[in-house]
VEXDREN-2710 file (C-alpha; in Angstrom, 1 decimal):
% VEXDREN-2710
k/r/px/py/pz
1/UNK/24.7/-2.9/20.6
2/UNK/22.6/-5.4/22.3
3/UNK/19.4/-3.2/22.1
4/UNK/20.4/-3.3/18.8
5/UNK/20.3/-7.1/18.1
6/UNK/17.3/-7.4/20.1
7/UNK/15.2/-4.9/17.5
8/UNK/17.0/-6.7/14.6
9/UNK/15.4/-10.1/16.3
10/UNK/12.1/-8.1/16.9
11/UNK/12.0/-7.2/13.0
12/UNK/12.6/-10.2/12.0
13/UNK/10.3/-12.3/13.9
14/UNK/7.4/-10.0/13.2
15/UNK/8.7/-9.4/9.3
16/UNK/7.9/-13.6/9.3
17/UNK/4.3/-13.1/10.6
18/UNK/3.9/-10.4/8.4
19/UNK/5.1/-12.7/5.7
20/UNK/2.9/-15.6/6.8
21/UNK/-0.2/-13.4/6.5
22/UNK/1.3/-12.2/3.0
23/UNK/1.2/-15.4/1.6
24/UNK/-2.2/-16.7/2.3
25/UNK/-3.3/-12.8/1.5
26/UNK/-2.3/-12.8/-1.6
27/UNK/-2.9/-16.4/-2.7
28/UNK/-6.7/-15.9/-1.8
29/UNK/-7.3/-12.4/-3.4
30/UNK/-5.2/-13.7/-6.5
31/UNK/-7.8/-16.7/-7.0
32/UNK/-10.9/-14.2/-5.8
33/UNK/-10.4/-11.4/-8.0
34/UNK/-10.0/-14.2/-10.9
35/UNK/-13.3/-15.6/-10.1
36/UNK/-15.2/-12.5/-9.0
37/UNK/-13.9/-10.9/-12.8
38/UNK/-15.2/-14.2/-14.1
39/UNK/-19.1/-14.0/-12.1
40/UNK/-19.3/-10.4/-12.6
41/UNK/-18.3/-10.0/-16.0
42/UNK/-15.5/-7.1/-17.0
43/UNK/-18.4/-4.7/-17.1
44/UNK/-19.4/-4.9/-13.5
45/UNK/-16.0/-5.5/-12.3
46/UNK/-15.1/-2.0/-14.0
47/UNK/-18.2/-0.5/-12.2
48/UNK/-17.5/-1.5/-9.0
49/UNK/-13.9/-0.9/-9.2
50/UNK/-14.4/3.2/-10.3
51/UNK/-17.6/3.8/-7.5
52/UNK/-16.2/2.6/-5.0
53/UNK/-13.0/4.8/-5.9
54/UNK/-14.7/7.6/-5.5
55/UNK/-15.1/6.8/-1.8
56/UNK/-11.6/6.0/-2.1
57/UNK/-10.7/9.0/-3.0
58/UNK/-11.8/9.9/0.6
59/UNK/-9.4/7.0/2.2
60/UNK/-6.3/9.7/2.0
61/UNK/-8.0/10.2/5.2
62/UNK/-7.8/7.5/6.5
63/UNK/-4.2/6.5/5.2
64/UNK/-3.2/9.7/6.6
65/UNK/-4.7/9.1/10.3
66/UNK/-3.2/5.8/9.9
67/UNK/0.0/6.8/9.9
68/UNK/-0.3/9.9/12.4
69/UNK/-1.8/7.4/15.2
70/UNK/1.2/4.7/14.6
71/UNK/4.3/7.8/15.1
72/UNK/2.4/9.4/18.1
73/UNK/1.4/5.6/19.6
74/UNK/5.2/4.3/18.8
75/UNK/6.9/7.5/20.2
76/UNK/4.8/7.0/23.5
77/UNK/5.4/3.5/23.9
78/UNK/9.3/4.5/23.6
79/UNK/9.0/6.3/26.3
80/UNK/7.4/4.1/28.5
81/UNK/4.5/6.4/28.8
82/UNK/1.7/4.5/28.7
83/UNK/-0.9/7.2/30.5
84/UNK/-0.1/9.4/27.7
85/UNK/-0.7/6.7/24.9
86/UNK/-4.0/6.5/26.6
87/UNK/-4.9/10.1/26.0
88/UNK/-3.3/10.0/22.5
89/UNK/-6.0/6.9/21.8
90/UNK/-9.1/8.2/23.0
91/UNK/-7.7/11.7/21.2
92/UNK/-7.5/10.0/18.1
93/UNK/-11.1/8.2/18.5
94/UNK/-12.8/11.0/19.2
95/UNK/-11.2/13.1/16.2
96/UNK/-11.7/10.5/13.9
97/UNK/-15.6/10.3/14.7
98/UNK/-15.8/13.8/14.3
99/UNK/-14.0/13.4/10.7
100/UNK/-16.4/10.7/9.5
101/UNK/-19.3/13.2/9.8
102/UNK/-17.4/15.1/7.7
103/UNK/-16.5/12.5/4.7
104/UNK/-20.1/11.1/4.9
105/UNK/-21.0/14.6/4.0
106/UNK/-19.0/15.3/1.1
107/UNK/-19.5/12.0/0.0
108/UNK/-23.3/12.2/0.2
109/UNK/-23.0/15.5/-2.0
110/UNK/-20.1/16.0/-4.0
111/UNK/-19.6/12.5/-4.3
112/UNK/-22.8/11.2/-5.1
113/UNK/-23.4/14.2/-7.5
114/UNK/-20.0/13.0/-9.4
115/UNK/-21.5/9.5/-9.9
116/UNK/-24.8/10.5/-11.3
117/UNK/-23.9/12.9/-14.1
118/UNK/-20.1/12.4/-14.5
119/UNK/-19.4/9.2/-15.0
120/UNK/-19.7/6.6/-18.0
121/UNK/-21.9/4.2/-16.6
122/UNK/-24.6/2.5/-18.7
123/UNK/-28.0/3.8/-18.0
124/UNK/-29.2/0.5/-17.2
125/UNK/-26.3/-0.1/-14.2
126/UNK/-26.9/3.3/-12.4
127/UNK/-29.4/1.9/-9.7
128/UNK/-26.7/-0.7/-9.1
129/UNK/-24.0/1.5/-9.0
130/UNK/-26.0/4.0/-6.6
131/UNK/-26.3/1.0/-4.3
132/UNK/-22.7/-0.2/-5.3
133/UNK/-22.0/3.5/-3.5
134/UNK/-23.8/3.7/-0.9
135/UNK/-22.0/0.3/0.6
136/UNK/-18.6/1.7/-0.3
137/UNK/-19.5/4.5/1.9
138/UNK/-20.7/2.2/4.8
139/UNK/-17.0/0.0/4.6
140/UNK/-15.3/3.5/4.3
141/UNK/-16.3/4.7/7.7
142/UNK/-16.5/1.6/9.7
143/UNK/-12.9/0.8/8.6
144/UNK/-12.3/4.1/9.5
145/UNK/-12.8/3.5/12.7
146/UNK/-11.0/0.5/13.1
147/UNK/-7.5/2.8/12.3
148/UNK/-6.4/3.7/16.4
149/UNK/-7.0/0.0/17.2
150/UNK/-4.8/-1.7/14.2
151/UNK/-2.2/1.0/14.2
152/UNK/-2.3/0.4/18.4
153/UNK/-1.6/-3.2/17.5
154/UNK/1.1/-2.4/15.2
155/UNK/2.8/0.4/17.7
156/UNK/3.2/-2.6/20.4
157/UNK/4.6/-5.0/17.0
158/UNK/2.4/-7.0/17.7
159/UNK/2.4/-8.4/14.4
160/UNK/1.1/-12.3/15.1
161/UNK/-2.3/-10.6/16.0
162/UNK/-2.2/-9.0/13.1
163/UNK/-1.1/-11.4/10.4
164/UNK/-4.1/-14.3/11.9
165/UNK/-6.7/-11.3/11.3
166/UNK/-5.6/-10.6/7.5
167/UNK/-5.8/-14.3/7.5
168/UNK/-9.3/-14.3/8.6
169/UNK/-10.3/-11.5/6.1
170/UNK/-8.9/-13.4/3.5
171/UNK/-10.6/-16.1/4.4
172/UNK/-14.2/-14.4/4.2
173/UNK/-13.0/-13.1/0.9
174/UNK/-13.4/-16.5/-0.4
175/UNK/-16.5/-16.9/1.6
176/UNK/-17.9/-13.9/-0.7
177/UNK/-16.7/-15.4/-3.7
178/UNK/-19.1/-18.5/-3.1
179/UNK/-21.7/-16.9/-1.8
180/UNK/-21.4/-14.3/-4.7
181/UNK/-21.8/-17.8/-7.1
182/UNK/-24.7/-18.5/-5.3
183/UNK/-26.6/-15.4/-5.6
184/UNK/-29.9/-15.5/-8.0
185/UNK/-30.2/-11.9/-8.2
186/UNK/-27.9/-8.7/-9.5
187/UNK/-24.5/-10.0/-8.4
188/UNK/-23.0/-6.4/-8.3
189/UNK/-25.2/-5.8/-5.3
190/UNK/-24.7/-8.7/-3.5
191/UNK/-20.7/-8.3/-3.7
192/UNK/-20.7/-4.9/-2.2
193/UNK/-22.8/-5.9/0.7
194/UNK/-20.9/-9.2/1.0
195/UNK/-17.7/-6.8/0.8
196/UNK/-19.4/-4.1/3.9
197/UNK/-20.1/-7.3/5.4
198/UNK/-16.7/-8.9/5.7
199/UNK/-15.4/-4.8/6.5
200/UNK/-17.6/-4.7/9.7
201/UNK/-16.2/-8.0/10.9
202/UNK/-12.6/-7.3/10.4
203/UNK/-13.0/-3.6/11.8
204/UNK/-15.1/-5.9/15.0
205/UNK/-11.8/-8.1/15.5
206/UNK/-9.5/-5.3/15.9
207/UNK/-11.5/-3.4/18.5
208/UNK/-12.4/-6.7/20.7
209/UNK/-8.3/-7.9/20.5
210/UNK/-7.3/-4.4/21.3
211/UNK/-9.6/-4.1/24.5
212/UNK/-8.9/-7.8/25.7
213/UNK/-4.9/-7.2/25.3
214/UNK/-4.2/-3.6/25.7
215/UNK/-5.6/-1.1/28.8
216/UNK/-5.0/1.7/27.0
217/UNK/-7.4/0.8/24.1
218/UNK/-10.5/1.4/26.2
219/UNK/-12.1/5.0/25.2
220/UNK/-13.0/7.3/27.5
221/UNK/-13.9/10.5/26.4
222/UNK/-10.9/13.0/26.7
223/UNK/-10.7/16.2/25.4
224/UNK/-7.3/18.5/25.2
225/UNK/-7.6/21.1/22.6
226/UNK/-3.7/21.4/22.3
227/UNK/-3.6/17.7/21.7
228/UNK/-6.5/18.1/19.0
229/UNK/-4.6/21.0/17.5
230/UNK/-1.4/19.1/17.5
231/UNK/-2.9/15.8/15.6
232/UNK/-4.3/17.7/13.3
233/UNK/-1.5/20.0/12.2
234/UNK/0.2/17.1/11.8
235/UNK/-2.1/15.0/10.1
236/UNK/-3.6/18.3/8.2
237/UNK/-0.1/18.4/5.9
238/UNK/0.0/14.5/5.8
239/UNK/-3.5/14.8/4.2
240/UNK/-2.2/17.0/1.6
241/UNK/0.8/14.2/0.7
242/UNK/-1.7/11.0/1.0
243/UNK/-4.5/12.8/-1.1
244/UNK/-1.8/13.2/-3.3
245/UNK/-1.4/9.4/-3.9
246/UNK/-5.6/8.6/-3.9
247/UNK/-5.3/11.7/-6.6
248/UNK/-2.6/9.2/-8.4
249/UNK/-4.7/6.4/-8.2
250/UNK/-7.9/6.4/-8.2
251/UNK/-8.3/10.3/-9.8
252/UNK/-6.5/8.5/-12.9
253/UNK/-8.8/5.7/-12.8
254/UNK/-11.5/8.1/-12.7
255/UNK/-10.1/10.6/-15.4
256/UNK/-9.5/7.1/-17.5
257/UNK/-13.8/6.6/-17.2
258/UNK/-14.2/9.7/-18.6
259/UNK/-12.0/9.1/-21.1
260/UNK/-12.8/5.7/-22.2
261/UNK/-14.9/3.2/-20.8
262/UNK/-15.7/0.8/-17.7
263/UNK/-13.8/-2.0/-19.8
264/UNK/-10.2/0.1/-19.3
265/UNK/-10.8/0.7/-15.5
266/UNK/-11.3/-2.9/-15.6
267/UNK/-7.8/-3.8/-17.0
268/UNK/-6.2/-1.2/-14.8
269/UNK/-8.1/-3.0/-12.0
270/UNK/-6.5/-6.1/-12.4
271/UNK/-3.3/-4.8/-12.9
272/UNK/-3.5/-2.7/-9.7
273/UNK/-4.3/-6.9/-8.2
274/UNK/-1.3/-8.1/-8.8
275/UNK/0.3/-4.9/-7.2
276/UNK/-1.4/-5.1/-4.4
277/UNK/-0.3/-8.3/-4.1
278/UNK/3.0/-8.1/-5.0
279/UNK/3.9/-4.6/-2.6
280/UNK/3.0/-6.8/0.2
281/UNK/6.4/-7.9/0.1
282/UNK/8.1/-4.7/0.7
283/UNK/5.3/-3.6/2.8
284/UNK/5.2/-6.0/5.4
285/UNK/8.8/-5.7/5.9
286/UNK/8.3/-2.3/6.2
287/UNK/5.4/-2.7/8.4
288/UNK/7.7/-4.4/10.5
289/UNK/10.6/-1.7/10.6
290/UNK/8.6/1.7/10.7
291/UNK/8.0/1.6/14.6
292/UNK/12.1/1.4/14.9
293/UNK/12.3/4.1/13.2
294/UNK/10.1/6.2/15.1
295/UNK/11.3/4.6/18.4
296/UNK/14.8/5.3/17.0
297/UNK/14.0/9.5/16.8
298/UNK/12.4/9.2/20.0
299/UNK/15.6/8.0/21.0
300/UNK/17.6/10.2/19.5
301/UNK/19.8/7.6/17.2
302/UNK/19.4/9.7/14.2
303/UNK/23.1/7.7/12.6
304/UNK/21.0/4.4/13.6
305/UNK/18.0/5.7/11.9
306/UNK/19.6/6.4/8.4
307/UNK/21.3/3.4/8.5
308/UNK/18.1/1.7/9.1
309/UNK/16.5/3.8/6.2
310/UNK/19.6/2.6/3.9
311/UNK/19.1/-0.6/4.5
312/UNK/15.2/-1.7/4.9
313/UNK/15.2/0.6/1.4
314/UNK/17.3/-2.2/-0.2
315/UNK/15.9/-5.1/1.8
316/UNK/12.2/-3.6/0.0
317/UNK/13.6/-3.3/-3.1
318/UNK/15.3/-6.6/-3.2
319/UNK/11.9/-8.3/-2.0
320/UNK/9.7/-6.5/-4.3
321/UNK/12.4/-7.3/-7.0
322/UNK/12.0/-11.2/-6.4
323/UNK/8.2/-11.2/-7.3
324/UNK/8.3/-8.4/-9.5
325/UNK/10.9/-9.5/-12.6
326/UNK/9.4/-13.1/-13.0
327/UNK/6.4/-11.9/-13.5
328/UNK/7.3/-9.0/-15.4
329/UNK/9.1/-11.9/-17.8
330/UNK/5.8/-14.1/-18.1
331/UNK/3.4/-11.9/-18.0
332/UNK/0.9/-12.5/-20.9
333/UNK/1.4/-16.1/-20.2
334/UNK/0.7/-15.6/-15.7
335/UNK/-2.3/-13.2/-16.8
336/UNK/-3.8/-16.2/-19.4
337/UNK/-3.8/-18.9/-17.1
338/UNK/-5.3/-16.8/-14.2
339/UNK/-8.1/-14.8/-16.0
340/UNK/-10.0/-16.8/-17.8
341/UNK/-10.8/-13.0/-20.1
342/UNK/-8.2/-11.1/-20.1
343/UNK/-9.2/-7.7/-20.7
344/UNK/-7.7/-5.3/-23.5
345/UNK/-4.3/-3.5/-22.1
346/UNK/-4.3/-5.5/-19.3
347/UNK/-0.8/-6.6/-19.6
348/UNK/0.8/-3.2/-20.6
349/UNK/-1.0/-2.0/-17.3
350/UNK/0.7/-5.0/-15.1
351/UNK/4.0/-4.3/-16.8
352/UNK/3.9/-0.7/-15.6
353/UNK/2.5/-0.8/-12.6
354/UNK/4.8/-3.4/-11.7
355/UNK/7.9/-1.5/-12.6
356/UNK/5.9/1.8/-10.7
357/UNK/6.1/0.0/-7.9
358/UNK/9.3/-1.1/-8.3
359/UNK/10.4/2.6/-7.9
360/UNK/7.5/3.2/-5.0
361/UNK/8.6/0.9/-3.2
362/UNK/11.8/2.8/-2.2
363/UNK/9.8/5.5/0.1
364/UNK/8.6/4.0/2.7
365/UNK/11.5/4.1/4.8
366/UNK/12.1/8.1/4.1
367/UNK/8.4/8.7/4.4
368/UNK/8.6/7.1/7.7
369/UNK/12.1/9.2/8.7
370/UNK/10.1/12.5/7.5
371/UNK/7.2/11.8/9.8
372/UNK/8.7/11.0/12.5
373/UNK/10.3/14.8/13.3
374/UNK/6.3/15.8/12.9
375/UNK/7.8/18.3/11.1
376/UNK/6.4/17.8/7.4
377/UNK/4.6/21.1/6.5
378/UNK/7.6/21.9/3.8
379/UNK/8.3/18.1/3.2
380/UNK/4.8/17.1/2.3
381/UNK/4.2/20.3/0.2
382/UNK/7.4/19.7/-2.0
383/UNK/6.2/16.0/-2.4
384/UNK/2.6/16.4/-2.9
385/UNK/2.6/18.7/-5.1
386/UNK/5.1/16.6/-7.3
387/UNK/2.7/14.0/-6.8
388/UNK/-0.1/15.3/-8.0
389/UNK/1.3/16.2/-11.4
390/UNK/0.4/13.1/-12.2
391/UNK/-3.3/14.2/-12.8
392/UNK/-2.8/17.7/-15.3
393/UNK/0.0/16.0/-17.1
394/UNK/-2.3/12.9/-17.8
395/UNK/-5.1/14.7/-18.2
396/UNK/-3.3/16.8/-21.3
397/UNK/-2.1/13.5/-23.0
398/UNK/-5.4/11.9/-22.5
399/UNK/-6.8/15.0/-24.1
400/UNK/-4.6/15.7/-27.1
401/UNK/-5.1/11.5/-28.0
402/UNK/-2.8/9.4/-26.0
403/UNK/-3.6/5.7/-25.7
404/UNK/-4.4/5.1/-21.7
405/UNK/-0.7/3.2/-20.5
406/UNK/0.8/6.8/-21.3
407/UNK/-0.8/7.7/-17.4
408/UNK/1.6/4.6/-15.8
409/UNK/4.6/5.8/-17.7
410/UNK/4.0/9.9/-16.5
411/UNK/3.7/7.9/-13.0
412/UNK/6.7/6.0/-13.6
413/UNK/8.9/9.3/-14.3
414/UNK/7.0/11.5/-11.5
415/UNK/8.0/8.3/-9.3
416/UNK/11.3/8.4/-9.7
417/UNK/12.0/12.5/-9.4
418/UNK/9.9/12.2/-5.9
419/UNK/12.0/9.3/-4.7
420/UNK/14.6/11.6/-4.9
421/UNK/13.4/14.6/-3.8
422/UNK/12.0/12.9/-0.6
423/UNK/15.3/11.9/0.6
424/UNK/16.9/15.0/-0.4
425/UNK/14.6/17.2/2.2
426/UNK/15.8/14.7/5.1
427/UNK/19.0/16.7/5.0
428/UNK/17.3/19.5/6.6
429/UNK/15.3/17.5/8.5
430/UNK/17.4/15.2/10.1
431/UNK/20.9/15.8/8.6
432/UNK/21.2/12.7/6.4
433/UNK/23.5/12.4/3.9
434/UNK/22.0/13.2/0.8
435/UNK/25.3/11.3/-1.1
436/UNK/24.8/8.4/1.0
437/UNK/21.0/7.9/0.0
438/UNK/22.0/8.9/-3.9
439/UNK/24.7/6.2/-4.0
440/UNK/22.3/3.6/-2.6
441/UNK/19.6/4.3/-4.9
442/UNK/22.2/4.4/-7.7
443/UNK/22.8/1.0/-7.6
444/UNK/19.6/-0.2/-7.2
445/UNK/18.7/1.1/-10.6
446/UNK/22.3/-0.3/-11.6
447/UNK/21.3/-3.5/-10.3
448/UNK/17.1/-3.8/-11.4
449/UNK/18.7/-2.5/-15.8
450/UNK/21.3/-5.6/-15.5
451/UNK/18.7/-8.0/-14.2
452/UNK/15.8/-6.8/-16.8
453/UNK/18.5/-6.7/-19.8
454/UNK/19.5/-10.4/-18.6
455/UNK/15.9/-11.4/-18.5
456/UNK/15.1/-9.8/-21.8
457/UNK/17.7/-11.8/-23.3
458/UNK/17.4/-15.3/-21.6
459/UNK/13.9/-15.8/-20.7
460/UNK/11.8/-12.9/-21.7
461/UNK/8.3/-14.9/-22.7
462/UNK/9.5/-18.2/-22.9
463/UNK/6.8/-19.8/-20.2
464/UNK/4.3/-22.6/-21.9
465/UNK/3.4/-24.3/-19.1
466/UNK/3.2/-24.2/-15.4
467/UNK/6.2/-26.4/-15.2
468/UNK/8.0/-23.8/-17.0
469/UNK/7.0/-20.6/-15.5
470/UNK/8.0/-22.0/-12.2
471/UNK/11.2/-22.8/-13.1
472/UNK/11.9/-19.5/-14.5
473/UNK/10.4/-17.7/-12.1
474/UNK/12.8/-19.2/-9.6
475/UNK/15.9/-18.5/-12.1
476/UNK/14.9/-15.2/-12.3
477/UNK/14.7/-15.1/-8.1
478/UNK/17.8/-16.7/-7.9
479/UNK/19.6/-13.6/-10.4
480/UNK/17.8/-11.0/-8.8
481/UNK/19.2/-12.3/-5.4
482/UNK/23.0/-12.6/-6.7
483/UNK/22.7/-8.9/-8.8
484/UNK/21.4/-7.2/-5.6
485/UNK/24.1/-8.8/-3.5
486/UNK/26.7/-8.2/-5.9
487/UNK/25.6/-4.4/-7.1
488/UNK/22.9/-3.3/-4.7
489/UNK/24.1/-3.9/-1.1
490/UNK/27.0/-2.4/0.5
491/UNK/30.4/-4.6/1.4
492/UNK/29.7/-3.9/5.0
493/UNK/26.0/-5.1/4.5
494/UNK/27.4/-8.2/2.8
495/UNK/29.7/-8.9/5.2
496/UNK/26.7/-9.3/7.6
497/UNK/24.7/-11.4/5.7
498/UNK/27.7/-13.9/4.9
499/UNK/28.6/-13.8/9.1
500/UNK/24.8/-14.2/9.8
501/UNK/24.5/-17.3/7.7
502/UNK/27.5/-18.6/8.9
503/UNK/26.3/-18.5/12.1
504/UNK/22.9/-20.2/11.3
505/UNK/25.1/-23.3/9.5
506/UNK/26.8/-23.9/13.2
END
């Protein structure tokens, strides 16, 4: 019980770092993205956004690695091993060097064969977009390298670190964006090299805090080919789930150039912004939570586990919910007064992605459950595939004439099958209760229909001014907080929250 209380006071105390970090994070890229649109021009911005997403097409890999380091660092740490968590660092290092060799190569192939004769680029923006390339590549791999030192970071929850470094990359975002008004010459250029620029320093600050605050950090060339088979048979069916998503992401933004034109990717571009900005909510939190629930396998706690699935599901929800529903209320009115040209379908594309993310950001905590047995062959198979539906089935409806939001609203519907389907495979895997998981995420969607039909009917477009959206934002915070309490959490959850903040008032 007490180890309990001191993990809850753990979560929360980095949750509010996180938090911290979240807010000046998304104020800055809000107000950079508005004024980079604005020096670049939609054209540009479109350009940069689908190049670069071909490299990002390659970051499944390093989303994937991500994630593997933080469950084999976090189990290690739980065990008070930290000779082993040594030799799981200087294993990852040396295999993510090797797999950099391998992504520049595809990338300086496939990749840049893809961009020359596939894409609908103007003839006049190809030497730009060749150069816009060949930076996205540089940021790709020395970001890549950065991965064992931030998820190292993260596995100790050592989230203060980490919050004051987003700060600082945020900060030399805005740096760019007045440097970027400075420039004489082909702006697209000098943002991506501004962008690599700002990449290498952030990937420099996690390696120098990591080897001034961790002994384990330092690399030392270690070779166990069991170890090397182990990593990547886990991370080998991790890649196929993750390359699932980038396939969801930027493979529709891709399919959409092909379709249509840099203009659309554009739109979706500043859609995916705000959701970006917006999932940080849910995500810090559940940056905050995921190494208790590997430390919580370790353990062997697997009842403590699902009730800390159950519940940091909700708590994401109910935070993404708070951001999410005012601005789904006001959002040709929010994208107006931000941009000052708002592209065509931009604000279908926020509505939708919004409410995607809505759904999306439900899995975290069962993604984080499935990992953890390292166990996932079957798991990410199932999912994946799902996943990667998204792709063919947009792919038709593009081709047989449908208008570019029909890709969201196949996400949206594939979202909400895999939610399901993820927690139903941790009954084999762990035992949960399948029941117990359906139940919770009944009323979630119980509780996000009565706040949208309340919206719809109260406030749905009304903002005219700043003064206005404000206060409606915040009435539309405040419902989301009573429907969740009222509909979404359990009675025993409730119960805690009402004895916690009586505590706090004595």
């Amino acid at each position: 019980m007490k180890d309990s209380v001191v993990n809850n006071r753990r979560i929360v105390k980095n949750t509010s770092f996180l938090y911290i970090r979240m807010l000046v994070v998304m104020v800055v890229r809000l107000f950079t993205v508005r004024v980079t649109l604005d020096l670049l021009g939609a054209e540009n911005y479109g350009i940069y956004n689908v190049v670069g997403g071909v490299v990002a097409m390659l970051s499944f890999v390093e989303s994937t690695l991500t994630t593997s380091s933080q469950r084999y660092f976090s189990i290690e740490l739980a065990k008070g091993d930290f000779k082993r968590l040594g030799q799981w660092m200087c294993t990852n290092i040396t295999a993510f060097s090797l797999l950099i060799l391998c992504a520049v190569v595809l990338a300086e192939t496939v990749g840049l064969w893809f961009v020359n004769t596939q894409m609908t680029i103007p003839a006049e923006r190809m030497t730009a977009a060749n150069v816009v390339y060949q930076f996205s590549i540089m940021a790709f791999c020395v970001k890549f390298l950065s991965i064992p030192y931030n998820a190292l970071i993260v596995a100790h929850e050592k989230m203060s670190a980490f919050a004051y470094i987003s700060i600082v990359e945020a900060m030399l975002g805005l740096a760019v964006v007045y440097l970027l008004s400075l420039a004489t010459w082909d702006r697209l250029i000098v943002y991506s090299m501004l962008t690599f620029f700002v990449s290498l320093c952030i990937a420099s600050a996690y390696v120098i805090y990591d080897r001034r605050h961790f002994a384990e950090s330092r690399f030392r060339f270690y070779w166990n080919i069991k170890d090397i088979r182990e990593l990547l048979g886990f991370s080998g069916w991790h890649f196929y789930g993750t390359l699932a998503m980038a396939v969801r992401s930027h493979g529709i933004n891709i399919l959409l150039n092909l379709f249509f034109n840099p203009m659309v990717n554009a739109a979706r571009a500043v859609a995916f912004q705000i959701y970006h900005a917006v999932s940080h909510f849910s995500g810090n939190f559940f940056t905050a939570v995921k190494p208790q629930i590997y430390k919580s396998y370790a353990a062997g706690e697997l009842e403590s586990m699902q009730q800390l699935v159950l519940r940091s599901t909700v708590m994401s929800s109910l935070l993404t919910s708070i951001l999410v529903f005012p601005i789904l209320a006001n959002t040709p009115y929010l994208l107006g007064v931000w941009l000052k040209e708002v592209p065509n379908y931009t604000v279908v594309f926020t509505q939708l992605v919004l409410i995607n993310g809505l759904i999306d950001c439900t899995n975290g905590p069962t993604i984080a459950a499935a990992l953890a047995t390292g166990k996932i062959r079957r798991y990410q198979l199932i999912v994946g595939t799902l996943i990667m539906l998204n792709l063919p089935i947009s792919y038709t409806a593009l081709l047989m004439g449908a208008e570019p939001q029909v890709t969201m609203m196949i996400s949206i519907m594939l979202s909400i099958v895999t939610a399901l389907v993820r927690a139903w495979l941790l009954r084999s895997m762990l035992g949960f209760s399948f029941m117990r998981y359906l139940l919770m995420f009944a009323r979630l969607v119980a509780a996000s229909l009565l706040i949208a039909a309340i919206i719809y009917k109260t406030m749905y477009n009304w903002a005219d001014s700043l003064l206005a959206f404000f206060v409606y934002s915040a009435l539309a915070a405040m419902l989301v907080v009573v429907i969740y309490l009222i509909v979404a959490f359990s009675r025993s959850d409730v119960k805690a929250i009402i004895k916690l903040i009586s505590r706090k008032k004595q």
